[in-house]
N, C-alpha and C positions, 0 to 999 in steps of 0.2 A: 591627547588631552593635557597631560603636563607640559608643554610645549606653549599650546594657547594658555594656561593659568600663567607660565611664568611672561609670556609676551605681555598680558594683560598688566602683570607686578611691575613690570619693565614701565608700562605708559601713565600708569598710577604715579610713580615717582617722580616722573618728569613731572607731571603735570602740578604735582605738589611742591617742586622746585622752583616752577615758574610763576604758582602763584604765590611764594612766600616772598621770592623777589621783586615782584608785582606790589606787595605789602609792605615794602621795608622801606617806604617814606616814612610810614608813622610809626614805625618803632624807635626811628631818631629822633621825634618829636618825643618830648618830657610831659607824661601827666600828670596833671595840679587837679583838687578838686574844685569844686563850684564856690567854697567860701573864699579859701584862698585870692580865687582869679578875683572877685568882688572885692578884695581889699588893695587887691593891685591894681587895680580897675581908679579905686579912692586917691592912689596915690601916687597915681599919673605912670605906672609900669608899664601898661599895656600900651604898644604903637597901633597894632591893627588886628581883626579878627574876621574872619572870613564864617559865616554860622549855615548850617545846613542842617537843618530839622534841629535837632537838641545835641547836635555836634559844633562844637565851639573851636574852630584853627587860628591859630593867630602868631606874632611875634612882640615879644617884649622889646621894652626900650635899649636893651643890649645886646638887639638879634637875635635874643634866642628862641628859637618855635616851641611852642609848646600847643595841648589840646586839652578840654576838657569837656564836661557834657552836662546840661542841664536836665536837672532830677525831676521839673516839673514846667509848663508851660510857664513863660514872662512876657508878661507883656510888656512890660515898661522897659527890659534891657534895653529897646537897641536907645531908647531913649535918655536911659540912665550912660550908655557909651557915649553916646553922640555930647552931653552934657561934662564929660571926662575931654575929651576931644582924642577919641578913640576912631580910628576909621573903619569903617563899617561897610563888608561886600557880602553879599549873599549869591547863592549858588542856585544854578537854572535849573528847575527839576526836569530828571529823565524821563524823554518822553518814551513810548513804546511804540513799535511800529508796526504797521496794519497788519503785514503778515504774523508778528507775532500772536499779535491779540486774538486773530484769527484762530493760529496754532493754539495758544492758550484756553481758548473758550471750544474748542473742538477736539482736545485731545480726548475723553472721555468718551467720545465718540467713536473718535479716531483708532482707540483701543480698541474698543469690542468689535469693532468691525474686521480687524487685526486677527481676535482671537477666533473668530467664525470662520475668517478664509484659513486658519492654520489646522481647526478642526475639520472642516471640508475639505481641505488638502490629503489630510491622513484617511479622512475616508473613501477619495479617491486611489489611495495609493501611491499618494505624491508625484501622481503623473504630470507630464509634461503641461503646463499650463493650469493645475491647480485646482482650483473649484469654479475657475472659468471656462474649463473642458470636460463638463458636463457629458458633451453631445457628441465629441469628438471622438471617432473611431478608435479602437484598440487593436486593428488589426495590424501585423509585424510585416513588412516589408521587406522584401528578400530580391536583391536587384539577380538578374543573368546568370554574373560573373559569381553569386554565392552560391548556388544551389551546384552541388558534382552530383546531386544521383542523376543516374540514367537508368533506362530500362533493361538493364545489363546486369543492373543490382538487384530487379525483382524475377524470384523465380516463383514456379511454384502456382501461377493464375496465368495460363497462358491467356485464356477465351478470355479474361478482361481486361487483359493489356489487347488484345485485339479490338476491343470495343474502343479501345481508347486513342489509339494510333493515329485514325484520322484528326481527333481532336488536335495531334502535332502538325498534321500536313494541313490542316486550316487555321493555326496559328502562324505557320511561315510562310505559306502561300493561298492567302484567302479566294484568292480570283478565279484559283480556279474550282473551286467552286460554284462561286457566283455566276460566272460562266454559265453551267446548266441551269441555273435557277434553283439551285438547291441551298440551306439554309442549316447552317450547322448547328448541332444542340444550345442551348443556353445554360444547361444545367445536367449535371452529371449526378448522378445519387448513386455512392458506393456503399453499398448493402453486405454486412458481413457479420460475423462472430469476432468479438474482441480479439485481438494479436494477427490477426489473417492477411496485412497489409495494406489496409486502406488507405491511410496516412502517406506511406513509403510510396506508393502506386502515383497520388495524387502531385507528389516530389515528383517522383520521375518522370510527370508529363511536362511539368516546368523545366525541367533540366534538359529534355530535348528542344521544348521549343524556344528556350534561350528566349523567354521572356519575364517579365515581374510574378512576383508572386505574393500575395496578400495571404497570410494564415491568421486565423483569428478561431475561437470556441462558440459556441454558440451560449455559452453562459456568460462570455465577456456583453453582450448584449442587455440583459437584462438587470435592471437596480434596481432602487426600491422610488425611488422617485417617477412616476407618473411621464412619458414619451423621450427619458433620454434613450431608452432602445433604441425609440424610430428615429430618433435627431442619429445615432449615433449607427444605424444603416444608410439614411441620406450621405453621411460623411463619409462612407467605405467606399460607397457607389462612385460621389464627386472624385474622389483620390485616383480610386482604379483608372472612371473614364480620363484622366491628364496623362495615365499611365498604360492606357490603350494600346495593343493588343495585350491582356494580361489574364493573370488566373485569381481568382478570389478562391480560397480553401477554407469552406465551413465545419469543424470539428465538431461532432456529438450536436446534428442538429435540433435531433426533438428535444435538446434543451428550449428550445424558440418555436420549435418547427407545431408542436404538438396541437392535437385539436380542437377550433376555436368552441365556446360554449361549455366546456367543459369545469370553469374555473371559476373563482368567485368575482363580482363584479361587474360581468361581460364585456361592453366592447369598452370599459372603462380597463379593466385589467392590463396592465403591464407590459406581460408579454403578449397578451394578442394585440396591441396596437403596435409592436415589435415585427409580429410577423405579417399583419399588415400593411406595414410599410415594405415590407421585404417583398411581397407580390408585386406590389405596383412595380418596384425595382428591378424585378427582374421581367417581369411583361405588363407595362402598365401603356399611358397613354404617350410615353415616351421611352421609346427602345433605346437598348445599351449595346450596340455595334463593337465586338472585339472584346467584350467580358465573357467568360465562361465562369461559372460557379460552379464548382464543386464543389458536395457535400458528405460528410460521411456520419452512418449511423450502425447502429446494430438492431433498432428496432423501427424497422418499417410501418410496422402494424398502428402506430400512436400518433405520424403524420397526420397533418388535415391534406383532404382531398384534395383543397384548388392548390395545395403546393405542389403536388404530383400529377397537375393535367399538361396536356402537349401544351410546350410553350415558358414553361416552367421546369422542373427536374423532369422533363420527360424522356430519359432514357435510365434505366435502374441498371448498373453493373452489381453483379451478383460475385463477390469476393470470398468464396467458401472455403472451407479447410482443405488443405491440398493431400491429393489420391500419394500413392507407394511412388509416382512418377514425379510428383510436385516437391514431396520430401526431400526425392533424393538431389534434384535440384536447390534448392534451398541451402539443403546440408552444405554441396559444394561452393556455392557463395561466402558460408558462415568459414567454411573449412580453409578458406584461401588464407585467410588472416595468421594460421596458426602450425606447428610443424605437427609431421603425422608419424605416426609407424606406417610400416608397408600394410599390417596384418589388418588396417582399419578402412574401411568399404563404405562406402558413403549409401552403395545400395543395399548392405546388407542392415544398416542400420535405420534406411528409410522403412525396411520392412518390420523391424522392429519398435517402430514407433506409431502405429497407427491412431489415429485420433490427435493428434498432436498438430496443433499450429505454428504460421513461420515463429510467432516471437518462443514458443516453447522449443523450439528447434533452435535456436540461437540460445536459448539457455542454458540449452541441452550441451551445446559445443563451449560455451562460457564455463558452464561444469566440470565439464572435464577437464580443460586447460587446467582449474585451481585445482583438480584431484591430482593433477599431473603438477605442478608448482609446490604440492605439499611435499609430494614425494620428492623432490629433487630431480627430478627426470627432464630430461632435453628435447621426449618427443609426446607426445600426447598417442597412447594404447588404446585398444581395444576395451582395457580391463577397464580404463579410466573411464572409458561411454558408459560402460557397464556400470558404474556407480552413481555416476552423474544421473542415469537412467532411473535408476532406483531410487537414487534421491529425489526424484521433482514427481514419481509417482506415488511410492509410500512415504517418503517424509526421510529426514536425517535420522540416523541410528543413534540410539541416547543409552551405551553400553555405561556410562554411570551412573544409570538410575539401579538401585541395588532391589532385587526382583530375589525373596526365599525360596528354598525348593517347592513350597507348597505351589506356590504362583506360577512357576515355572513351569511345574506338570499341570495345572490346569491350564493356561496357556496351551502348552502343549495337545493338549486335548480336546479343547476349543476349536483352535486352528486346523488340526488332525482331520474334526467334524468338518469344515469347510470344506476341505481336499477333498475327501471320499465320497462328499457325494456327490460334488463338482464332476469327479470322472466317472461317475454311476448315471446321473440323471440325461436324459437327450440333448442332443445341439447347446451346449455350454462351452463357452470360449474356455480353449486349453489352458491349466497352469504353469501358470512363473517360476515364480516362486513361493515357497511358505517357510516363514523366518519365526522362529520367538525373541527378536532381541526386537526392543521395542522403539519404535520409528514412528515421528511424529505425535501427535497423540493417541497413539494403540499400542496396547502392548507387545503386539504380534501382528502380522500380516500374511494375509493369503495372496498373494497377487495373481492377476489370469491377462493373460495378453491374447489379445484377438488374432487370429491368422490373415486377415485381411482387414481391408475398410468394410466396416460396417454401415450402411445408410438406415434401416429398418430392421424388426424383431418381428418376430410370430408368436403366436400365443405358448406355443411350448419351452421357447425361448426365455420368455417370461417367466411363466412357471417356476421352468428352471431354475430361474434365478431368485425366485422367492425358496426354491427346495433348500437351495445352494445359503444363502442368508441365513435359515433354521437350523444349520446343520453343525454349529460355534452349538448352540445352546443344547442343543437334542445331545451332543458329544459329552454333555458337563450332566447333564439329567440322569445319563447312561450310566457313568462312572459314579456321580457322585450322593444322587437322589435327587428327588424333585426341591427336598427342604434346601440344599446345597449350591443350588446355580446362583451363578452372581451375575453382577450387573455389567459383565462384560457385554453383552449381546444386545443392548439399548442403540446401539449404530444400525445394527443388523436389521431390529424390530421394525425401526423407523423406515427404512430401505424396502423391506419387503411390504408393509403396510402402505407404503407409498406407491408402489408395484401394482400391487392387488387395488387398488383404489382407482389409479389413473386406467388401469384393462376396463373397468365398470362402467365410469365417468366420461371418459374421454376416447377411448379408443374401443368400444364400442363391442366387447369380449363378454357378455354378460348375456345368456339366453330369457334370462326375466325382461328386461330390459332392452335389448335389441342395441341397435347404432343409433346412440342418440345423445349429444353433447350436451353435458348436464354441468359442467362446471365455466365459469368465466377464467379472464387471465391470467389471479394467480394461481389458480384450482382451487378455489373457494368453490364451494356450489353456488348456483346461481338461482336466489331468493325467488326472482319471477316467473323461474320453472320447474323450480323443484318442489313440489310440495311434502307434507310432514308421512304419508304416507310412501312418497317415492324414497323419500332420505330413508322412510326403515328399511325398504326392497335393496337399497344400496348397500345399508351397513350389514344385513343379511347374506348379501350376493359375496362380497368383500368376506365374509369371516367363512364363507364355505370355500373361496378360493384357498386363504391362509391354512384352514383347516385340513384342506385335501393333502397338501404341498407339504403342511406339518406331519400328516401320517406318513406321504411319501418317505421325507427321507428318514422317519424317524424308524423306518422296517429296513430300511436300506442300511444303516447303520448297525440295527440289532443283528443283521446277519452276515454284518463285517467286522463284530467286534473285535476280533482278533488281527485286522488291519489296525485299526483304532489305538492297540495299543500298542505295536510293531511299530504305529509310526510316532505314536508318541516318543520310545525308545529314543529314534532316529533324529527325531527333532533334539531331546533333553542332549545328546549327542554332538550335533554336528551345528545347532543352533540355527541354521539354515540348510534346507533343500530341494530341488531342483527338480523340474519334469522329469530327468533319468532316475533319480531316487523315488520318486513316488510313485512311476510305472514298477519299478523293482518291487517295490512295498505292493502295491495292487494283485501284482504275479506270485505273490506271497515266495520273492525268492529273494537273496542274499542280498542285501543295500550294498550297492558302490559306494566310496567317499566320491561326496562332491569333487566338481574339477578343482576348484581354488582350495579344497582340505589341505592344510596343514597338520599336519600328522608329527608334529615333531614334540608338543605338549602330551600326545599317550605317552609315544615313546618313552618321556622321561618318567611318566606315572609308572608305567610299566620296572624301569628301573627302579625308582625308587622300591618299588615293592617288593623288587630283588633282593635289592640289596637289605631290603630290611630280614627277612628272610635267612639272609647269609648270614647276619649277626645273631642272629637266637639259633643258626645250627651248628655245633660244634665241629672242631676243625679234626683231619683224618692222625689217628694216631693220638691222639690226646682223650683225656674223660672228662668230661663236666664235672668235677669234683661238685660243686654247687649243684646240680642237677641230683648227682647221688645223695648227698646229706638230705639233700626235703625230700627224697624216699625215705632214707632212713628212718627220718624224722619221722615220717608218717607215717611207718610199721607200726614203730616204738608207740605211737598214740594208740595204733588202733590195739595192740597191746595190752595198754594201758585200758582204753576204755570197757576190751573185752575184760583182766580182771576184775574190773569195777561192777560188770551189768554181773559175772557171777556170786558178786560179794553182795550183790543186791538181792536176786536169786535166794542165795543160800539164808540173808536174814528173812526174806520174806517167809521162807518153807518154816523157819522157826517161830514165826509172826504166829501161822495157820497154826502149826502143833499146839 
């Protein structure tokens, strides 16, 4: 920026230089006024004058130039000169030229026309070509020679890198196919839960078949202007086919992809003329030979139909979160990048991750490296997973948020309730950990890690897990009265009310009620079938569930209370403890220190205490002189006090006499 001001100061100058010397004929010439020149005029001074509008040039009878300027139209001068015998030229006036005049009478034009493409520019994004590329595709182009993934880098989905395979052997060798008369997909739909590898998978088929590859969003598609979508899938299509055999990669289709009919406007709407141009394109009255479209989504369910008939996306890969086997695959992809300890298992850790997707799994290993980078360390540990673990399930530890001992033990007491009846109640996944130091937004945490993958739940499971929810509140109820619970248990509430709701609603656990799907997609209930009297059978069914679950644990706890407060102890203690500490607390026998306990903070309390101790007891062979005088001292009172009550005594007896 300083750079162009001063180049600009630089061209300023010149240019002021050049028209001042441009100018410096007439600051040699001498100005006279208008009377003046008219007496010189009388008296024969003036030789010549050259007049151009009310600008008077001329030279006097002794060469000297002079100007001056008439104040008012004359008609008679050149009359009154010519009558002097002054000689008299007049000047051609400038003319202007066509293009000027043009320029001139159209710049006002010329301006706003200016300021429209500079504001259509920025609302396009200042893309290539400005507010004249409307229509023109947004998709990024990625030649051969850029793409390095290969299927080497996906793990974790074998079966739909299987689905996908041939799609590489009929990008490099079409023919043979053709051969049998067989006809490769035209469109791939990779179906998954966010982080699972859709994206990466869709890389990897371009990086075998070492052809182009077009990536675009499917919200690059849609604007607010009326068929630049479809202008701007015509332009993807014409690009691809020059760039034939190639991959088109549609990200988050149902941004476009979604149901026609559904939106306001109909076939006038935006995006459905978006994705009706997008049909024709991919099977319309003229085929795209050597295009494959891939698309990826996470919600199948909001497609419109004719996008998903043969011929179109007709083949659906299913990209799901990866089993204890896909983990550990994964892990060691993520793992290559970074140095290990020997003590760190890539299968012991797949087991410990279940529910966990690749991109959570790459997190998981990014984790750990910075747990390992804060520490100083060279290799990345076991310990480090273990925190990184903890971190991306309960949240980061926030050990300076300052927590009174009030807080502390009900915390403690809360959390306590979670555990106990977690290991009382049937089929509840085992605990973690349970911590009071407070992580993410909760003060405390119960955590429970699953022993395997879980695909489905049973109704006791459920239950359970509403027992398991109430049992933070019921803990606080216990210890502290009913007037006394706080609003810790507002997470819990909402968890198991949601619980007991969807068994009712949706999954079909309700003997009033039977199997019968009463809510739409986002569990609203659904107006057209529910009526005022089924909504009361619902919210009835629902509070006799809560209620059951609520007495459960809440007997389960009164005749553990003596756990309840052993582990409170154990928590205010050790701030965090582990499946071994809590079986020890349950066996009502002596708690272990955690493995990671540092023990070296008693030890010094225990000193301290010592040593204080040492100092208030006197040393061998010597007397507390001080100790004996405040005996003394306090014989001598009581002494003194005994005189006094009988001198009181003895006036009283004289009182009575």
């Amino acid at each position: 920026m300083a750079k162009n001001l001063i180049l600009w100061l630089v061209i300023a100058v010149v240019l002021m230089s050049l028209f001042q010397g441009f100018g410096s004929d007439d600051t040699q010439k001498s100005q006279i006024d208008y009377t003046s020149f008219n007496k010189e005029v009388s008296q024969g001074l003036i030789q010549q004058v050259q007049i151009n509008g009310q600008e008077i040039k001329g030279l006097k009878s002794n060469q000297t130039p002079f100007v001056t300027y008439i104040p008012a139209p004359d008609l008679d001068l050149v009359n009154y000169l010519i009558k002097n015998d002054v000689k008299v030229e007049g000047t051609a006036p400038e003319e202007q030229s066509f293009l000027a005049s043009i320029f001139v009478s159209w710049f006002p034009m010329l301006l706003l026309i200016g300021v429209w493409i500079f504001f259509m520019r920025n609302m396009q994004g200042g893309g290539k070509g400005g507010a004249m590329s409307f229509g023109k595709s947004k998709a990024k182009l990625m030649s051969e020679d850029q793409i390095k993934t290969t299927f080497a880098d996906v793990a974790g989905c074998d079966e739909a890198k299987e689905d996908v395979v041939e799609l590489v052997d009929y990008l490099k060798d079409s023919s043979k196919f053709q051969k049998l008369g067989g006809r490769i997909p035209t469109g791939i739909l990779l179906v998954g839960p966010p982080g699972t590898g859709k994206t990466l998978l869709a890389k990897a088929i371009a990086g075998e078949a070492k052809v182009p590859f077009f990536s675009i969003s499917g919200s690059d598609f849609v604007e607010m202007f009326v068929g630049v979508g479809a202008s701007r899938v015509r332009d993807m299509f014409e690009q691809a086919k020059k760039s034939a055999p190639c991959i088109i990669f549609i990200d988050e289709i149902d941004a476009v992809g979604r149901q026609r009919g559904a939106g306001m406007g109909g076939g006038n709407d935006e995006r459905e003329q978006t994705l009706n141009q997008m049909l024709v394109e991919m099977d319309g009255f003229e085929g795209n030979e050597g295009i494959i479209v891939i698309a990826a989504t996470n919600r199948p369910d909001v497609l419109d139909a004719a996008l998903l008939r043969p011929g179109r996306f007709d083949r659906q890969v299913v990209v799901g979160l990866p089993d204890v086997r896909g983990r550990e695959q994964i892990l060691k992809v993520h793992m290559r990048k970074i140095p290990l300890e020997e003590d760190v298992k890539a299968t012991v850790l797949a087991r410990g991750t279940p529910g966990f997707s690749g991109a959570d799994l790459a997190n998981l290993v990014n984790e750990a490296a910075l747990f390992a980078a804060r520490g100083n360390k060279r290799t990345v540990s076991k310990e480090d997973f273990e925190q990184a673990r903890d971190k991306i399930l309960m949240g980061s530890e926030r050990r300076s948020l300052v927590m009174t001992p009030k807080d502390k033990e009900s915390t403690a007491y809360h959390e306590a309730g979670h555990a106990i009846v977690a290991k009382l109640v049937p089929q509840h996944h085992p605990i973690h950990k349970v911590t009071i130091i407070p992580r993410g937004r909760a003060l405390g945490v119960t955590q429970f890690l699953p022993e395997g993958d879980q695909i489905s739940q049973n109704k006791d499971e459920l239950e359970s897990s509403i027992s398991v929810a109430y049992g933070g509140r019921i803990a606080e109820e216990l210890i502290y009265g009913a007037q006394k619970v706080s609003t810790g248990a507002s997470q819990d509430i909402k968890q198991a009310s949601a619980i007991a709701r969807a068994m009712v609603t949706e999954w079909g656990f309700s003997e009033k009620l039977g199997p019968i799907l009463l809510t739409g997609e986002q569990g609203n209930l659904r107006s057209n079938v529910v009526s005022h009297e089924t909504g009361k059978i619902i919210d009835d069914e629902v509070k006799i569930l809560i209620d059951t679950n609520y007495k459960r644990a809440y007997k389960l706890l009164t005749d553990n209370i003596d756990i309840l407060h052993a582990m409170k102890e154990a928590l205010i203690k050790y701030e965090t403890i582990d499946t071994d500490q809590v079986d020890d607390l349950m066996a009502r026998v002596t708690v272990r220190p955690p493995s990671d306990w540092d023990n070296e903070k008693e030890v010094e309390s225990i000193k301290e205490k010592k040593s204080t101790i040492d100092m208030t007891r006197p040393a061998k062979g010597k007397v507390d002189t001080t100790k004996k005088e405040k005996v003394d001292t306090t014989k001598a009172q009581d002494v003194t006090d005994a005189e006094q009550k009988q001198d009181v005594s003895s006036e009283d007896e004289k009182d009575n006499k």
